[in-house]
N, C-alpha and C positions, 0 to 999 in steps of 0.2 A: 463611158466604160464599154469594151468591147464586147461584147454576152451574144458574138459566134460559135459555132460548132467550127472548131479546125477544120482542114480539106482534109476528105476522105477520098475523095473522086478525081481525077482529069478537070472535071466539070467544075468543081471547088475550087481548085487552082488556082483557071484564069478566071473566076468571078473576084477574086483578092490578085490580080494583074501578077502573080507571082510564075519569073521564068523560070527558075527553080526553087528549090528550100533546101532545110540546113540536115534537119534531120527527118527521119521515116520512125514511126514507134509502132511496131506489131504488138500487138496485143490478144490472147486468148478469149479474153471474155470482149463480148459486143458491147460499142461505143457509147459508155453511160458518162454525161460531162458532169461528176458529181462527184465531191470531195471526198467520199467513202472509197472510191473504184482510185487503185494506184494509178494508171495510167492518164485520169484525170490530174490528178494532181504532178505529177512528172511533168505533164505536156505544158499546162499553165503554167507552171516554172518555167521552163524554158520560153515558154511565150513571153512573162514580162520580163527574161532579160532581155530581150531582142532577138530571139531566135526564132525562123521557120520552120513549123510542125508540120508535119503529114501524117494521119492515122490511120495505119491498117487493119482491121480488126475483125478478126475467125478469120483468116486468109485460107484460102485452099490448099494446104499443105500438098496437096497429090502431085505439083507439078510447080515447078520453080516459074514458071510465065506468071503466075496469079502473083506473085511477091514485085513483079514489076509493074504493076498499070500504073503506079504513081510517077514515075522514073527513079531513077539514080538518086539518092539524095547528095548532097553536094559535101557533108560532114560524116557522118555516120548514117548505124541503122540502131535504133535503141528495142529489144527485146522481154517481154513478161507472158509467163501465158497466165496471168490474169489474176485474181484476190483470191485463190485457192490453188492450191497443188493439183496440176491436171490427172495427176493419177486417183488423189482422194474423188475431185469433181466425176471419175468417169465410171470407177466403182468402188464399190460398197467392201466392209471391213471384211468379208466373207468373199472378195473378190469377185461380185455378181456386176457383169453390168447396171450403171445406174440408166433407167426411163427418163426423167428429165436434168436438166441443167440450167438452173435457173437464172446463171449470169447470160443465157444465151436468148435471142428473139424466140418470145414465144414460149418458153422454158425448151426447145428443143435439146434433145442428147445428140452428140456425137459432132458437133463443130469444131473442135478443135482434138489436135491427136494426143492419144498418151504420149508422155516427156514432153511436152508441147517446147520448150524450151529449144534441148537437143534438136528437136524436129527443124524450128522455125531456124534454128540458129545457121542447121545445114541446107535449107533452102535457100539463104539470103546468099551462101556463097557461092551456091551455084546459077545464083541470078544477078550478082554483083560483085564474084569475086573477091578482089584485096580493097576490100571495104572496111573501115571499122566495127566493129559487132561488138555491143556492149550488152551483156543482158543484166537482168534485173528482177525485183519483185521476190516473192515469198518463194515460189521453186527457185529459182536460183539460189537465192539467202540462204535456206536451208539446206540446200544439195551441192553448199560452195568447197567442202573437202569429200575426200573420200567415202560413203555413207552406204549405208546399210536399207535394200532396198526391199521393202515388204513382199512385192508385188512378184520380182522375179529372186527372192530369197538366196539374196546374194550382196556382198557391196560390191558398191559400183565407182569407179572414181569420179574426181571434180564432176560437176555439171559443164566447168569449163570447157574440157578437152572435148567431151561428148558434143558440145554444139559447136565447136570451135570455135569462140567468140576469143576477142582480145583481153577485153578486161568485164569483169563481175562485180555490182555493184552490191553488198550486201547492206540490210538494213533499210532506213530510210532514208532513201536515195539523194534528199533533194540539193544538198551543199556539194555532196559527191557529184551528179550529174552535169550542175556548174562548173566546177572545177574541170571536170575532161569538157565539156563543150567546150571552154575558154581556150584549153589548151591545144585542143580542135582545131580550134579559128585562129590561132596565130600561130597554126604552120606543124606544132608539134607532133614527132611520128607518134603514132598512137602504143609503137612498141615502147615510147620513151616517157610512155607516163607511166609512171612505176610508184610515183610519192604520194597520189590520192591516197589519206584516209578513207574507212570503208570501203577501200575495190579489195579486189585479189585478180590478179597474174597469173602466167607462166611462164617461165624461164630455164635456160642451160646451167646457169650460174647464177645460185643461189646469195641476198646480201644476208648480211649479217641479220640474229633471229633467233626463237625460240624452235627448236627443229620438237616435230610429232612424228612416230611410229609412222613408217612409210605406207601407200597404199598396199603392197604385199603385206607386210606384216599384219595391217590390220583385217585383210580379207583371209590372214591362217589363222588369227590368234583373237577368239573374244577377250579377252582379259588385252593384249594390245590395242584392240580396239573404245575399249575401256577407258583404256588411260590416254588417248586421243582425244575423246568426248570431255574427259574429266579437263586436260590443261584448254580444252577450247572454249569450255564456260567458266575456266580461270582465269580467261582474256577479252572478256566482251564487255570489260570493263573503261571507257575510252581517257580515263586520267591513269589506270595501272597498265592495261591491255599492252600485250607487245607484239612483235611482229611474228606469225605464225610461217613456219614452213615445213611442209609437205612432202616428203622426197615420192615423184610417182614415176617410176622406170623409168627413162631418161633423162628426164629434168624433177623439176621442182613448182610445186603450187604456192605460190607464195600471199599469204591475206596480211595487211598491210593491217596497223591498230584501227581499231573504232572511231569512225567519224564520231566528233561531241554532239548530243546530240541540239535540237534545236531550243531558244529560250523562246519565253513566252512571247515577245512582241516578235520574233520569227513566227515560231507554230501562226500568230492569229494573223501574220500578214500574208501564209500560207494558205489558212481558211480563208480569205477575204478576198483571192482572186476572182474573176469574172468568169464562175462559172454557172452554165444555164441551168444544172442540177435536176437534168432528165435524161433521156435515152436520146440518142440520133433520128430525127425524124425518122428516116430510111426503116425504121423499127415499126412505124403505129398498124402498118397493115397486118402483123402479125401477133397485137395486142402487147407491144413494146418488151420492157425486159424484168420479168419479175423479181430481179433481187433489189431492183430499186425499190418494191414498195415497203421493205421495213426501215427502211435507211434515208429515206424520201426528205422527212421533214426532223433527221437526226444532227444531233451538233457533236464535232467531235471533243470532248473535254479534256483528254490526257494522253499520252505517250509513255511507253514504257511498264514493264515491271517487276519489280521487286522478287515476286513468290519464286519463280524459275521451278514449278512443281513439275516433276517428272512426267505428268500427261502433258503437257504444253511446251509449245517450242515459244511462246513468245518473247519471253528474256533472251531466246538465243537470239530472235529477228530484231525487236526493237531494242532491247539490253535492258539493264537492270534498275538504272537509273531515271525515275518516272517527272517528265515534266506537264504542265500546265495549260490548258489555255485561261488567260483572264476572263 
C-alpha cells in the first residue's frame, strides 16, 4: 500500500521518476493527507484510478511565477481553497480580521487570500493560460450561482466567471472528478464536457432546463432573489433535481442535476485509501497544523442531510439524501 505524501516539490517529482503528471490541485488550506481535509480525499481518488497528482498548497497568490514551480500539468489544474469558505476563515461575523487560521501551519493568519477561489483561479491562467480549470470544494459549491455576498453587501455572480474556470464541480466531488479526468485523458475539449452530473458551466446557448431569475434580476429584487434560492433547494434532489439555468448577461450558467450520491461500499472504499492522516512533514518546524488535532483519530460515518435548516448550507453542499458508512 502506497502511504506517500503526493509531490509537492520539483524535488518530489523526480524522487517518483515522474517526467510529468496529469493533474496540479491548489488548495487553500496546508497539505493535511487526511480523510476530513477535501483535497485529501479528491487527490487519492484520482490516485487509485491511475492518475498523477501534484499539490500546491497556500501558494503565493501575489505573483503568478509561485503557481508554476510544479510545471504545467499535462490535464488540467484542479482548484479549492480549502474545508472552509476563505471569507468565513479570514474574518469574523463583525467583519474583524481573524488572528489565526487553523487549517494553516502553525495556526498562522493570512496564507491564503480573500475569494481564494476567484484568486487562485485567475492566477493559474496567467501562469498556464488555455489550460483546464476546474474548481471545487465548499467555496465553489456554495458560490456556484449568482449569491448574495456578506462581506461586500452585494450579489455577486457565479464563482465561475469571477475565477474563470471551465467547469465547477459542486458537492461531493469524487464520481464527478472521475468522469472530467477520463474525459481529459481521452482527448475530450474540456469545453465539450457539458453532461457531468454535479459540475455547472458556461455557455452562449443555453440546453434545455429549468431557467432561474437572471443575475440582474436577482441583484434588483429580494423577493427574485427569493425565488432563485427556493427552486435551487427544489433541485438538490439527484433522482428529481433538474437542470438549472442562470441567465448572466451574456450567456448563461448552466448547473447540470446532482451527481447520486455515493453507496456504502463506495463511501467505505473512499475512507480506505492510503492515506498517511497527518500534516506534510514540510509542517513539523512550525508545530504542524492544528485543525488536525480534533479530527486526528475521527471516523467519518455519514454524508448528507435531511434538516436543510436555514442557519446551514449543508443540504445545499452535500444534499438531502443521507448515506452511510458500514
Amino acid at each position: 500500500m502506497n502511504t506517500q505524501f503526493l509531490p509537492t516539490t520539483k524535488d518530489e517529482l523526480r524522487r517518483r521518476v515522474w517526467d510529468t503528471y496529469d493533474f496540479l490541485y491548489i488548495s487553500g488550506d496546508a497539505y493535511v493527507d487526511h480523510p476530513t481535509f477535501g483535497h485529501a480525499i479528491i487527490t487519492r481518488v484520482l490516485e487509485a484510478a491511475g492518475y498523477r497528482v501534484a499539490v500546491l498548497a497556500q501558494p503565493d497568490w501575489r505573483s503568478a511565477e509561485n503557481f508554476k514551480v510544479l510545471g504545467r500539468p499535462r490535464l488540467g489544474v484542479l482548484i479549492s481553497s480549502g474545508n472552509i469558505d476563505s471569507m468565513v476563515n479570514a474574518y469574523t461575523a463583525a467583519k474583524k480580521p481573524r488572528r489565526e487560521d487553523f487549517y494553516s501551519p502553525g495556526g498562522k493568519a493570512g496564507m491564503r487570500p480573500p475569494r481564494a477561489v476567484n484568486v487562485y483561479g485567475n492566477r493559474v491562467r496567467e501562469a498556464f493560460g488555455d489550460i483546464p480549470v476546474i474548481i471545487g470544494g465548499l467555496e465553489a459549491s456554495l458560490r456556484r450561482f449568482a449569491h448574495y455576498d456578506y462581506w461586500g453587501d452585494k450579489v455577486r455572480r457565479s464563482v465561475l466567471l469571477d475565477a474563470q474556470a471551465d467547469l465547477l464541480i459542486y458537492g461531493m466531488g469524487e464520481k464527478a472528478v472521475l468522469q472530467i479526468a477520463d474525459a481529459l485523458r481521452d482527448g475530450t475539449p474540456v469545453s465539450e464536457i457539458t453532461e457531468v452530473r454535479g459540475t455547472a458551466y458556461y455557455t452562449k446557448t443555453p440546453p434545455e432546463g429549468e431557467f432561474l431569475p437572471s443575475f440582474e434580476a436577482v441583484s434588483e429584487s429580494k423577493k427574485e432573489y427569493a425565488r432563485s434560492v427556493q427552486i435551487q433547494y427544489q433541485n438538490i434532489d439527484a433522482i428529481s433535481g433538474n437542470r438549472l439555468i442562470q441567465p448572466h448577461k451574456n450567456g448563461y450558467l448552466v448547473q447540470n442535476p446532482p451527481m447520486p450520491p455515493l453507496e456504502q461500499e463506495e463511501l467505505d472504499a473512499v475512507y480506505a485509501l492510503p492515506y498517511t492522516r497527518t500534516w506534510h512533514p514540510s509542517y513539523d518546524k512550525e508545530g504542524g497544523v492544528p485543525a488536525l488535532s480534533e479530527v486526528e483519530f475521527s471516523l467519518t460515518s455519514n454524508r448528507g442531510c435531511f434538516g436543510c435548516c436555514s442557519f446551514c448550507a449543508l443540504a445545499f453542499h452535500q444534499g438531502r439524501s443521507v448515506r452511510s458508512r458500514s
